[in-house]
N, C-alpha and C positions, 0 to 999 in steps of 0.2 A: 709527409704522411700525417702530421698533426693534426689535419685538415677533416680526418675519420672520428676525434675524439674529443670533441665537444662535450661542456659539462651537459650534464641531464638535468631539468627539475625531479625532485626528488622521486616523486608521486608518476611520474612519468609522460602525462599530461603534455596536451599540447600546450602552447604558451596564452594562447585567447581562451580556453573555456577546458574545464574539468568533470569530468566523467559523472553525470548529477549521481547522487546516493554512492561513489567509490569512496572508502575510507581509503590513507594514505596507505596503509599494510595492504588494500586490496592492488595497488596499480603498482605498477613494473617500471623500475631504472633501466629503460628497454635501449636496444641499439636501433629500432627501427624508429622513435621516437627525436634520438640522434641525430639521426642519418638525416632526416626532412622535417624538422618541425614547419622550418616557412613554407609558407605557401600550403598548407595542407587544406586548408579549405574545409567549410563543412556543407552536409547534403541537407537537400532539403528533411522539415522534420519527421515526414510521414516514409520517406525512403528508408528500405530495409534493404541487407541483401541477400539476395537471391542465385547466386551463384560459390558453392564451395568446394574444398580438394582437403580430405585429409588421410598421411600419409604416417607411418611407421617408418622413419629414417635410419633406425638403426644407427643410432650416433648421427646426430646433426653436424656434429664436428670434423666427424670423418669426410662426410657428403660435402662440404666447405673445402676439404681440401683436394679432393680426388674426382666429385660428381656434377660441381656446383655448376657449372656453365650451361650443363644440357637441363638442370634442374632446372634455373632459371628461366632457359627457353622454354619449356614448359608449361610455365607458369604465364609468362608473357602470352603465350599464344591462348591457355585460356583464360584468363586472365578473372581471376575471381574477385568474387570480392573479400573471403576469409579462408583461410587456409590453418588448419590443424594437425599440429607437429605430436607424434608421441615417441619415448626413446629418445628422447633429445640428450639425453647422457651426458650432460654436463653439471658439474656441482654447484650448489648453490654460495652465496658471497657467507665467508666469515671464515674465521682462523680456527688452526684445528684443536677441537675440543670446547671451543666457544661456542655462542651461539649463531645458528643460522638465518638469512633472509632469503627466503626460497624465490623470491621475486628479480633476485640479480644474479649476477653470475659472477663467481667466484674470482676475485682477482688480486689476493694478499700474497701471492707465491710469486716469482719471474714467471715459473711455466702455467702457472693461469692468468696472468697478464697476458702474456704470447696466446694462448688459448683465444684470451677476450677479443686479442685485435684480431685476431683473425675472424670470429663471427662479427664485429663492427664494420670492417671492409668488410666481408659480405653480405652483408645487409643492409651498407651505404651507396649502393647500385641500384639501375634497374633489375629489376621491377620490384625490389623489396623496400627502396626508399621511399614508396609508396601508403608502406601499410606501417601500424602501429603495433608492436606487439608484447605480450604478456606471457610469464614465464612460469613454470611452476615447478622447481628444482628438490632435485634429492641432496644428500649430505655430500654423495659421493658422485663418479660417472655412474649413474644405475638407473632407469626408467626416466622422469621429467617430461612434461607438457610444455607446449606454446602454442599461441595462437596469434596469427596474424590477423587484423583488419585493418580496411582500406580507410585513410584519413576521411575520407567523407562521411564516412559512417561513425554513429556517435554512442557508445554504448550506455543503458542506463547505468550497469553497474557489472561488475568482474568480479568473481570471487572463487576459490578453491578448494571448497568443502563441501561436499554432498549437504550435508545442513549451511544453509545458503545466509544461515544470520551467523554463522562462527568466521572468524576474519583469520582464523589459521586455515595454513592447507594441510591438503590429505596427505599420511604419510608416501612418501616417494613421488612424492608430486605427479598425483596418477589422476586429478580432475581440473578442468579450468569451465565455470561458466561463466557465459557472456549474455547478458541481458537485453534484449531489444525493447522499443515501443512494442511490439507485436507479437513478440516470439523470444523463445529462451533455447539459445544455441551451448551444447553440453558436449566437452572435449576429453576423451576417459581413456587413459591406458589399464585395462583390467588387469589384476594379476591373471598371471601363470597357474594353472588346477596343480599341474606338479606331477609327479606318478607313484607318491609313498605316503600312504595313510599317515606315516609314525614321523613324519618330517612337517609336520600340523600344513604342510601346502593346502591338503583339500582343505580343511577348516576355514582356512582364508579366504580360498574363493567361495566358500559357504556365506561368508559373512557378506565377503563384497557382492556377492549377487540379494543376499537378504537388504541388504542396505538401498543396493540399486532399487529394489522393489518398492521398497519403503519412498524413496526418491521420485519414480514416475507416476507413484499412483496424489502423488501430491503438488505437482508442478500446476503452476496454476494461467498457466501459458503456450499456446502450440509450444512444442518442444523438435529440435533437429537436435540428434544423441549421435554422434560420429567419433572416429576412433578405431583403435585397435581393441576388441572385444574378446579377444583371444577365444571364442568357440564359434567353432560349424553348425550349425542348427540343424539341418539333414544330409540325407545320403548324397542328395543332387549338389551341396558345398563344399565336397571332398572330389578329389582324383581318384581314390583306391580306396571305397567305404571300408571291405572289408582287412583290407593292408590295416587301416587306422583304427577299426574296430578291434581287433586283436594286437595291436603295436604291445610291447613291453619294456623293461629299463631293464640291462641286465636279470631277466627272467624274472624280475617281480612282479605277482598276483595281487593286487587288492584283493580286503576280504568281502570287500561287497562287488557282486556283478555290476553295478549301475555306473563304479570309478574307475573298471580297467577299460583302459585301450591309451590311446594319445592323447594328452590334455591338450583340450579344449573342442575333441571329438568322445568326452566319454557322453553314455548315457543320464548320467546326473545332471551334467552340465547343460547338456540341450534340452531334457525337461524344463528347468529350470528356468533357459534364458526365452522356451517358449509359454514357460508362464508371467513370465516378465512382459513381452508383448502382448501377451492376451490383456492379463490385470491394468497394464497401463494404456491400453488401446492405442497401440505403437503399430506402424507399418514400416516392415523390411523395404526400402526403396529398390533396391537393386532386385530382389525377387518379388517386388511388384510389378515391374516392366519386366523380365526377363524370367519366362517360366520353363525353358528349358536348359539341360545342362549344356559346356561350353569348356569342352575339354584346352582350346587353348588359349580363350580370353576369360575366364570366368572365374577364377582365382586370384587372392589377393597376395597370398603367399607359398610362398617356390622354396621347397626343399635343394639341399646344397646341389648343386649341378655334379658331384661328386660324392659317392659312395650308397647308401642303401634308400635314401629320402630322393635319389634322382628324379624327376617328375612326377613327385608326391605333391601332390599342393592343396590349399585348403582358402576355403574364404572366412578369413578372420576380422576382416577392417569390414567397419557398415556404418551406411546413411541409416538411422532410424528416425521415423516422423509419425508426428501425431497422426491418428488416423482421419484429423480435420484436415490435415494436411497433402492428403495421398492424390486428389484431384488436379493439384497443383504439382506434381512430379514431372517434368517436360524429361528429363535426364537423369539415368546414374551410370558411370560406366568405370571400369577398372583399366587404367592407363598403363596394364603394363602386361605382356603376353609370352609364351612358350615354356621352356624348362631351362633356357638359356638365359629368365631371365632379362628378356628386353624392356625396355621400359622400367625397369625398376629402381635407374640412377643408384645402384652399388647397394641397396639395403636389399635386403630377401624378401620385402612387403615393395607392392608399387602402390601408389596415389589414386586414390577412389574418389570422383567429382557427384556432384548433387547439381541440379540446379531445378528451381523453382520456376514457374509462370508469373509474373503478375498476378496480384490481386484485383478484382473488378472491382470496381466503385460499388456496383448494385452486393456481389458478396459481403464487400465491408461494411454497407448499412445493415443488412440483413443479421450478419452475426453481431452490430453494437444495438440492434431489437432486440432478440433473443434474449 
């Protein structure tokens, strides 16, 4: 088995060439890095890519040990180029009450060593020996990003802060972006709205959406924004509007009409994340190809198959893209269907794919005129 755990270079790096502008705190002591550095190859300069899948795992560690085979196949068959993990719920490396490196994974204990090999065997296989990946960890199991990309592709630069010059991550390792020649790919677990004014939850996603704001209207690059977003934007991305428009927590009313119902279906929130599209001239991919509702592919996440959430479901995970970008949508579609739950490889969220067209020669002169 020794065979799975090869030193790493620090920074994470393949062994011929380093991520140009990544600081060493930006790149990941990664297992996919590990797993294949030979032979990884690099793409030509101007290749981007154009094909992605990001999913809400709900413990990546769990899906490793109960989901991983059909997840794999999955992935194999379409086989992307980058793939975006959120909920990865694994801690990040450091002793407890020391400090942490949100970029590794935690492995000073026996049972987070046993933790480690088991995401290093699983990610020293097909088809994940393939890709490179970057990690963005919490203290504890609690939220955490990753993202995969295929060794051919070479990024300018990886970092974890919505301010893209600071080299710490975001608290709960809730952002990863990854920089292209062409385009700035942005991987975000949002918080939770919460359902209690006096427990400061709304205030946080006040903030996290005022920041996101701050964040699109400044990108200085097509931008693809994927992830679990944690809100519905309208009636037609719920199962049961009015179920969720009236939802409660043990009988509690917020005192503003705009905060009650289900977080991440209240009315605040979908203001909000539709003036985020506006202001940043972002297009919904999936309800730009898909203008009508879709009772049993069209959700991203499935309430428990047991008890009062039974075939409640909601579209929370989304491709977002520039609106330079929306001509170039070939695909978006949601990989997982019914109430039972198929396709979902054991998490309550299933995997949302993107893929892009080709760029023409004549558009890419056209836009380096402009």
């Amino acid at each position: 088995m020794k065979r799975f755990f090869q030193p790493v270079p620090k920074d994470g790096s393949p062994a011929k060439k380093r991520p140009t502008g990544a600081a060493a705190s930006d790149c990941v002591d990664g297992p996919a890095a590990t797993a294949a550095s030979a032979g990884g190859g690099e793409g030509a300069p101007c290749e981007e890519p154009r094909r992605f899948v990001t999913w809400n795992a709900n413990s990546l560690l769990l899906r490793m040990k109960s989901d991983w085979s059909a997840f794999c196949q999955f992935v194999a068959r379409l086989d992307p180029d980058v793939i975006c993990i959120q909920e990865v719920r694994m801690p990040a490396a450091g002793s407890k009450g020391g400090p942490k490196n949100p970029s590794e994974l935690k492995d000073d204990t026996s049972s987070s060593r046993e933790e480690k090999q088991t995401v290093l065997r699983a990610l020293s296989s097909s088809p994940f020996k393939d890709y490179r990946v970057w990690w963005s960890l919490s203290e504890s199991k609690y939220a955490g990003t990753a993202v995969f990309v295929k060794k051919k592709f070479e990024p300018k630069k990886v970092s974890f802060n919505l301010d893209r010059r600071s080299s710490k991550h975001e608290a709960d390792g809730r952002v990863i972006i990854v920089e292209f020649e062409s385009l700035l790919l942005l991987n975000t677990y949002a918080p939770n709205n919460g359902w209690k004014e006096e427990e400061n939850s709304f205030q946080r996603r006040r903030k996290w959406d005022k920041r996101m704001l701050e964040f699109v209207q400044q990108v200085d690059k097509p931008l693809i924004w994927c992830g679990d977003l944690n809100v519905s934007h309208d009636e037609i991305d719920v199962s049961h509007p009015d179920f969720f428009s009236s939802a409660k927590l043990n009988g509690y009313i917020p005192p503003n009409k705009e905060d009650c119902g289900q977080p991440g279906f209240t009315l605040a929130e979908r203001q909000r994340f539709g003036n985020l599209l506006s202001q940043g001239k972002l297009v919904d991919a999936y309800r730009y190809l898909h203008k009508e509702k879709d009772m049993e592919c069209g959700f991203s996440w499935s309430g428990n198959p047991i008890g009062k959430y039974r075939g409640k479901r909601m579209r929370i995970d989304y491709f977002i893209v520039s609106e330079r970008l929306k001509d170039r949508i070939d695909s978006c579609k949601m990989h997982g269907h019914g109430i039972e739950l198929e396709g979902f490889y054991g998490s309550d969220h299933c995997p949302v794919s993107l893929e892009l067209s080709k760029e023409t020669v004549e558009a890419s002169e056209l836009k380096s005129s402009v």
